[in-house]
C-alpha positions as a printed NumPy array, in Angstrom:
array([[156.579, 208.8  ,  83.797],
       [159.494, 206.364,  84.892],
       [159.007, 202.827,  84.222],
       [155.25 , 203.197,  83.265],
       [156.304, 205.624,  81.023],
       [159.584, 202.786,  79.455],
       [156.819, 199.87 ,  79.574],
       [153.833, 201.938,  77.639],
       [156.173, 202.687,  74.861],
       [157.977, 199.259,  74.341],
       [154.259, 198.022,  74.137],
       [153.665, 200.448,  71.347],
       [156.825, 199.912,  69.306],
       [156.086, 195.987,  69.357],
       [152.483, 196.367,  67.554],
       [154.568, 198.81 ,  65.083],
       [156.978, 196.477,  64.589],
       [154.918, 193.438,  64.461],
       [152.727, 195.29 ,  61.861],
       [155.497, 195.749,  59.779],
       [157.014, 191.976,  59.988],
       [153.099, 191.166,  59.288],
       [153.083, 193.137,  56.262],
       [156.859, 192.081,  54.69 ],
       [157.157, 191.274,  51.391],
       [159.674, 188.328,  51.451],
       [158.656, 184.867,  51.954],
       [161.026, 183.717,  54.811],
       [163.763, 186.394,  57.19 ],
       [165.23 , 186.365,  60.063],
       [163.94 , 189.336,  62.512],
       [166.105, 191.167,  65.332],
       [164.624, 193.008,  68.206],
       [166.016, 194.338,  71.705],
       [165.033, 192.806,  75.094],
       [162.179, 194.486,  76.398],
       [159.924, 195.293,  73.214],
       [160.621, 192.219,  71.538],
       [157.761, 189.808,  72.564],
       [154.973, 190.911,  69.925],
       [157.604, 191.457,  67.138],
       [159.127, 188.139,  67.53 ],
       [155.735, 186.4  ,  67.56 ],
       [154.494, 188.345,  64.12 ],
       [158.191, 186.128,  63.133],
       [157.305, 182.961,  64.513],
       [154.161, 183.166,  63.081],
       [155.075, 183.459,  60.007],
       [157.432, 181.028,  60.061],
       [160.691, 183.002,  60.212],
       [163.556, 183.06 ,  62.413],
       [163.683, 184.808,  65.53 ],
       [166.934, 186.509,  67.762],
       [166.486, 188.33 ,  70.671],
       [169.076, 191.155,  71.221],
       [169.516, 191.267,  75.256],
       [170.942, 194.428,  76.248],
       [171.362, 193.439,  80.134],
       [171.51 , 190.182,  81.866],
       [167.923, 190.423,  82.806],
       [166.586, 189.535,  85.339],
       [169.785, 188.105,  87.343],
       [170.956, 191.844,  87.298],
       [167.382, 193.139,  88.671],
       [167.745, 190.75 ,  91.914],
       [171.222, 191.84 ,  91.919],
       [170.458, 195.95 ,  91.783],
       [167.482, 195.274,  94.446],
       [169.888, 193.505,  96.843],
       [172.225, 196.215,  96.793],
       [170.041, 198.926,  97.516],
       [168.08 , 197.225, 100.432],
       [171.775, 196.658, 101.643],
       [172.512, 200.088, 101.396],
       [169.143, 201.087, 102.806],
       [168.156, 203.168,  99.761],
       [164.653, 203.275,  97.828],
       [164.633, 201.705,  94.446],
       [161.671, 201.637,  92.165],
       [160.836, 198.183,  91.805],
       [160.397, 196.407,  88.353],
       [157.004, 194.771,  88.284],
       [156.548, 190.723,  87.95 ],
       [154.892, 191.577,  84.55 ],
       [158.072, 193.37 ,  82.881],
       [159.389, 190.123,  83.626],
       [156.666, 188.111,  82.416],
       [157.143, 189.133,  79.248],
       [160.784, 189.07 ,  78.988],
       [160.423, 185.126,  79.898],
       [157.748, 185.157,  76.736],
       [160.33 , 186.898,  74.854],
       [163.529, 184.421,  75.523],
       [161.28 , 181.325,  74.475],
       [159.993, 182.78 ,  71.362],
       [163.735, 183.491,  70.28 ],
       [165.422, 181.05 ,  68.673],
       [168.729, 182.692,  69.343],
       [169.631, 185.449,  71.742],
       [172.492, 187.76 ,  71.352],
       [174.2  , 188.788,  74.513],
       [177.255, 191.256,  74.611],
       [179.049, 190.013,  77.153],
       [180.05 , 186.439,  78.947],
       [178.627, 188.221,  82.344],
       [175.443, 189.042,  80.711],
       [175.254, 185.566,  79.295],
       [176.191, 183.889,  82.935],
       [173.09 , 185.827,  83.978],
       [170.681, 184.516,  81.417],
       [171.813, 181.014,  82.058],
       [170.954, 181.389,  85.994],
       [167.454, 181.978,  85.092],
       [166.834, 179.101,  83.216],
       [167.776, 180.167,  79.727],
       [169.643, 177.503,  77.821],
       [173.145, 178.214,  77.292],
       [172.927, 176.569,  73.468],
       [170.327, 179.441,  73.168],
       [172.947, 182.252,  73.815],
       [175.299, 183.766,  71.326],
       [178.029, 186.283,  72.642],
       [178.753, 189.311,  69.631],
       [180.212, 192.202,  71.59 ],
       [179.281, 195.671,  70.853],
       [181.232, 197.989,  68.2  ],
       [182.136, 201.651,  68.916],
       [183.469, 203.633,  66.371],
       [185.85 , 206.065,  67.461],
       [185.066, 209.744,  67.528],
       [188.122, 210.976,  69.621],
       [191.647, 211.349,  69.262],
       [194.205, 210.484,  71.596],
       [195.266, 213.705,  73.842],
       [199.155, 214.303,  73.895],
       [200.088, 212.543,  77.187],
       [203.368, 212.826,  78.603],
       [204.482, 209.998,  81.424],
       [205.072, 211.86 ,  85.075],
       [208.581, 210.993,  86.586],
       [206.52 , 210.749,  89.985],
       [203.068, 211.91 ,  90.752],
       [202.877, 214.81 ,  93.293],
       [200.324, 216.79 ,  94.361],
       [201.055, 219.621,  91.429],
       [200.688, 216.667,  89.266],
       [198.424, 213.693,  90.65 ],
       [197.337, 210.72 ,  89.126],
       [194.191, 211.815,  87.385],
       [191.337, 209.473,  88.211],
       [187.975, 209.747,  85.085],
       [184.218, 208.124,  86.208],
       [182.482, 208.957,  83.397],
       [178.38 , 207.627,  82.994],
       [175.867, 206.916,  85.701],
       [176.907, 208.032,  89.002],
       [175.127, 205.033,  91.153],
       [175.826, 202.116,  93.018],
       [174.701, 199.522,  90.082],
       [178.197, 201.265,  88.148],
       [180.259, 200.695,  91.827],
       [180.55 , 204.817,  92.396],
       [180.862, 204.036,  95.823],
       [183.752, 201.889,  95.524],
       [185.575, 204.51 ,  93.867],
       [184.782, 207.024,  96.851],
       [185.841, 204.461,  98.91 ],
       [189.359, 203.762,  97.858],
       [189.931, 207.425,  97.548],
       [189.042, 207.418, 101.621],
       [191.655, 204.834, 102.246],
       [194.28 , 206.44 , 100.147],
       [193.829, 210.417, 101.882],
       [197.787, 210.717, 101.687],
       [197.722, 210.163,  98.213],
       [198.106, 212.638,  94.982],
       [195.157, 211.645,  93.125],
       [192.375, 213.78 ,  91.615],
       [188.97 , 211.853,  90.443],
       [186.607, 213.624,  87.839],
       [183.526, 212.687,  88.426],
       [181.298, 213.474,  85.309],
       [177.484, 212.46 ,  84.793],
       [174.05 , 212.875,  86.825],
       [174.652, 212.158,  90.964],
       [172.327, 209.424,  92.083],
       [173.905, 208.787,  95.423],
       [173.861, 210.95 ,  98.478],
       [176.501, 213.721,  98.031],
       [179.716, 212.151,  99.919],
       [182.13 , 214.28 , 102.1  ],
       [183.913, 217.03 , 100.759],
       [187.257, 216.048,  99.281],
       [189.313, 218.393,  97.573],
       [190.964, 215.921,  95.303],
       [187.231, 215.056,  94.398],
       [185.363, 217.235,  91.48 ],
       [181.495, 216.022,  90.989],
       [180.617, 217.42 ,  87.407],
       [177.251, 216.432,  87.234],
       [175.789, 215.74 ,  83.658],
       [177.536, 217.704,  80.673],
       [177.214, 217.939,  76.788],
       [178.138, 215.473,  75.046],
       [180.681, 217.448,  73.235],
       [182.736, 218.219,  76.77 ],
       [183.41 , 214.777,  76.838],
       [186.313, 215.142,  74.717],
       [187.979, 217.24 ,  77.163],
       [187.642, 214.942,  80.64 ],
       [189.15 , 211.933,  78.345],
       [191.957, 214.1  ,  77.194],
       [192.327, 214.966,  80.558],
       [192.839, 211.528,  82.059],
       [195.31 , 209.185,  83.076],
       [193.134, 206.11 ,  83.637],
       [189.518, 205.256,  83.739],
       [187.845, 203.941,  86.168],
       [184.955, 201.24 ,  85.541],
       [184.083, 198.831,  88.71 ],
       [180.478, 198.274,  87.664],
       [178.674, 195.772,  89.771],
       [176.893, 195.126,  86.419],
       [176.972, 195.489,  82.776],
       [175.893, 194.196,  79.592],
       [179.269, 195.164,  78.413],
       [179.989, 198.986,  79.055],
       [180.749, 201.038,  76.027],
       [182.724, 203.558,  77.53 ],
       [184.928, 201.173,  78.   ],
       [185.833, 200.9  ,  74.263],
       [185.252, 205.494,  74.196],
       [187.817, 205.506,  77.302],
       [190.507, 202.528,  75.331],
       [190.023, 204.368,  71.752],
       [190.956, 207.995,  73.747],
       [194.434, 206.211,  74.667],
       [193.06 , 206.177,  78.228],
       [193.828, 202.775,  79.893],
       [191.096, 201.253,  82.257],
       [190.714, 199.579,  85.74 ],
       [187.268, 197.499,  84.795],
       [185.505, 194.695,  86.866],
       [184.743, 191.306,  85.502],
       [181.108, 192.035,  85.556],
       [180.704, 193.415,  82.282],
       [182.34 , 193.042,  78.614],
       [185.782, 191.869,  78.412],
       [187.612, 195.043,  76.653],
       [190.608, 195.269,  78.835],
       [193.593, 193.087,  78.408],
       [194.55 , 192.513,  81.532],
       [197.55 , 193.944,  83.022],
       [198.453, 195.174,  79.219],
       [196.21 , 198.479,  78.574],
       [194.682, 198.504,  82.395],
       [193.387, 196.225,  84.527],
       [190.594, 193.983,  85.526],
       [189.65 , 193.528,  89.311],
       [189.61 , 189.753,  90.305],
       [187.642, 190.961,  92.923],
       [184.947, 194.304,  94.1  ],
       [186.265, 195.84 ,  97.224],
       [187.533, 198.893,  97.574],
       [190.201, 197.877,  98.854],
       [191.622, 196.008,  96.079],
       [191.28 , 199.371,  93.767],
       [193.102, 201.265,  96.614],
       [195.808, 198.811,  96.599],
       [195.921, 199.218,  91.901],
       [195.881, 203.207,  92.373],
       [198.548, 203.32 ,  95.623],
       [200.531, 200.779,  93.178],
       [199.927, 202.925,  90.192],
       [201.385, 206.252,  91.985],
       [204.597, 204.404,  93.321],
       [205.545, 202.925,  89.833],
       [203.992, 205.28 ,  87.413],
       [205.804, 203.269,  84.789],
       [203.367, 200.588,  84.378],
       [200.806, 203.508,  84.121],
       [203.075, 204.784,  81.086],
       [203.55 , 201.083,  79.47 ],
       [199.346, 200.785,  79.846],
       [198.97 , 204.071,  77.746],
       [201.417, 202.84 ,  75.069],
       [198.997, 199.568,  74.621],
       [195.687, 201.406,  74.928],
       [193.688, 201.105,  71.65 ],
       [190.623, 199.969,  69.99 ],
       [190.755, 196.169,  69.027],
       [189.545, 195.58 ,  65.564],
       [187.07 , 192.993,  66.962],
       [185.211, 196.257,  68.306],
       [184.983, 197.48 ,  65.236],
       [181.709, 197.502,  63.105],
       [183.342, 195.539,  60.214],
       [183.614, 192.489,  62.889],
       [179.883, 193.21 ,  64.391],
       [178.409, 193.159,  60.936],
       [180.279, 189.566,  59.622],
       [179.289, 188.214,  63.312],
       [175.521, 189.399,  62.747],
       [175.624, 188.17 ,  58.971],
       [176.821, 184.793,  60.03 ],
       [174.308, 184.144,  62.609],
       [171.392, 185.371,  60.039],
       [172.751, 182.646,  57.517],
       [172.933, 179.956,  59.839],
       [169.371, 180.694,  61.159],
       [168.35 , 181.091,  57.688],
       [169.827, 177.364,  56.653],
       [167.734, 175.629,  59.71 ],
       [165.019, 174.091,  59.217]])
């Protein structure tokens, strides 16, 4: 169970993959495998003297010390990861000759740990869109019969900023604002709020609904590799107040808004701002869309291009 559980079964997926680089027809390639499972796959490359990218899906272990500090802080248990996870995901980023990152943050984080930064290739992820922007109509004001209607959608912890978010509501209590709060509670349950709602985990196909639902999204993560709802929340039409610790999707101050700073009191002071000028809420919906360099068109020529060039080296 838990991470004996994650750490038996990337073992087993590396001798299946290695196996199967082992046993390829072609005389030269370039392999791909995801942080974590990588280490006996990319070595079956090396070995056979082929090209090797590591796809990091986190910024390792920068994030880990990070995650650690913040629950001791908070004076909550966390199940720590052991030295040899790491071990091997040091093994992993020298046997790479490239490694793909999804975000600058993620790449900042490799870099502290030693990783060459001429190593490190950013290709941000692709989403493609499955929902439809809701009718929306702008409020002349937000009251109470109509707040400002506040979406957290994912994992409700600390690591995502959760209790930011519960946080500025507390300094705002005069406020007409309603937050949805949809996925499985990890924190202690806070204080009853009736502008609050705590969903818990739903289907996948409700999702739909709390996005169509929503004026803005809220996404203060304390850390990402980039943060695909992001891009789920922007293609709905629903603008987004992000931090800077994850993928850059948000243009800033055009289709949301991206905290220079995280304290909750700097996302009190964005919502309070929002409800007394709800135009700039209104001019953020008209620019909220998926970016074609999101799209999987622009992941697949980024992914080609970095084969080729791999492929030409010597």
């Amino acid at each position: 169970r838990g991470l004996a559980q994650i750490m038996a079964r990337n073992a087993w997926f590396q001798r299946v993959g290695a196996r199967a680089v082992a046993r390829a027809p072609e005389e030269s390639g370039v392999v791909f495998a995801y942080s974590y499972a990588a280490e006996g796959i990319l070595a079956a490359a090396k070995a056979r003297g082929w090209k090797a990218v590591l796809g990091q899906i986190d910024p390792g272990l920068a994030e880990a010390r990070l995650v650690e500090a913040l629950y001791a802080q908070a004076g909550q248990a966390h199940e720590p990861i052991p030295a040899s996870y790491w071990e091997g995901w040091r093994r992993e980023t020298a046997l790479a000759d490239l490694i793909v990152v999804n975000s600058d943050w993620s790449r900042d984080g490799l870099v502290a740990e030693g990783v060459a930064p001429g190593k490190i290739a950013v290709v941000p992820l692709a989403y493609e869109p499955v929902l439809a922007p809701a009718p929306w109509e702008a409020p002349a004001g937000f009251t109470p019969e109509r707040p400002l209607r506040l979406l957290f959608l994912g994992q409700v912890t600390l690591r995502k900023g959760i209790d930011l978010v519960l946080e500025a509501m507390a300094r705002l209590p005069g406020l007409p604002l309603r937050l949805d709060v949809v996925g499985p509670l990890q924190i202690a349950q806070p204080e009853a709020d009736p502008r609050i709602v705590f969903h818990g985990a739903v289907p996948r196909s409700a999702v739909a609904g709390f996005y169509g639902q929503a004026d803005l999204f809220l996404f203060p993560t304390r850390s990402d590799g980039f943060g695909l709802t992001q891009l789920e929340a922007l293609s709905a039409g629903v603008p987004v107040i992000a931090s800077n610790r994850c993928g850059r999707a948000v243009e800033d101050g055009v289709n949301g808004r991206i905290l220079p700073d995280l304290d909750a009191g700097t996302l009190a002071a964005e919502l309070a701002a929002l409800v007394a000028g709800p135009g700039r809420l209104a001019a953020w919906r008209a620019a909220a869309r998926l970016a074609p360099r999101f799209g999987l068109d622009a992941l697949g020529a980024r992914l080609a291009e970095i084969g080729e060039r791999l492929q030409g080296q010597t």
